[in-house]
Steps between C-alpha positions, in 0.01 A plus 500: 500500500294374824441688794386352812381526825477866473262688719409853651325787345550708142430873583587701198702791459591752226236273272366603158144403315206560561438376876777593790503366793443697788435246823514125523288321282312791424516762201429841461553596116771819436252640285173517741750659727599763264158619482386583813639765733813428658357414897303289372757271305738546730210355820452196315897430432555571897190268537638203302833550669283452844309226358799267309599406880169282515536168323196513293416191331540492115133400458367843711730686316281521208166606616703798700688586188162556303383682811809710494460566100155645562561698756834646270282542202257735679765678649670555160440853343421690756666820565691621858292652695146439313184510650356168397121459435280320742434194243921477433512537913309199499617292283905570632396408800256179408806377322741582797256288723499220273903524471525551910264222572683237224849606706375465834373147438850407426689641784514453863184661718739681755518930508841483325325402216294823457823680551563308210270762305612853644757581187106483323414794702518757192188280405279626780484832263304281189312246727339781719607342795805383730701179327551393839149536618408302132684208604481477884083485374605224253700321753207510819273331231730236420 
């Protein structure tokens, strides 16, 4: 069987394994979102949804799907409504900077795009300070 001149994006739905996909070229494992509190996982699934409208080129994909795994990994574990230390404070929102910075380089430099980050706002709470003021900083030294 041959199948040809086919084109257009795969976004999957209802998938099983390991790795779903949440967004457009860009994962966010089931599991990493199972163990962290709810407003969390449910920011970065509204965030992918925001972001899957950008066509993001398969070779930047990578670098902000690392960033994106880091940033999930320190996030995983902790508890609603924990007071996080100062050192976990720091390295959430290190990580976060690194992940904001690796998106913004990728899409457009216009104000829509750090609209693009408000459903991250829940963030703000484990990076010590606003998500929007995070990446309006990022963007101005762009």
């Amino acid at each position: 069987m041959h199948i040809g001149n086919v084109g257009g994006d795969v976004i999957g739905i209802g998938i099983t394994g390991s790795g779903n996909v949440i967004g457009k070229n860009i994962s966010i494992n089931e599991q990493q979102l199972a163990s962290m509190p709810k407003e969390y996982a449910d920011s970065l699934k509204a965030f992918m949804e925001q972001i899957k409208n950008y066509n993001i080129p398969p070779e930047q994909v990578k670098p902000i799907q690392d960033s994106l795994n880091d940033v999930t990994k320190e996030v995983e574990g902790i508890k609603s409504e924990e007071k996080v230390s100062t050192v976990k404070q720091k390295n959430i929102n290190s990580k976060f900077s690194i992940f904001a910075e690796k998106v913004l380089n990728v899409l457009p430099k216009t104000v829509e795009t750090v609209s693009a980050f408000t459903p991250l706002a829940p963030f703000s709470k484990l990076i010590g300070e606003g998500v929007q003021q995070l990446v309006e900083a990022i963007q101005r030294e762009m």
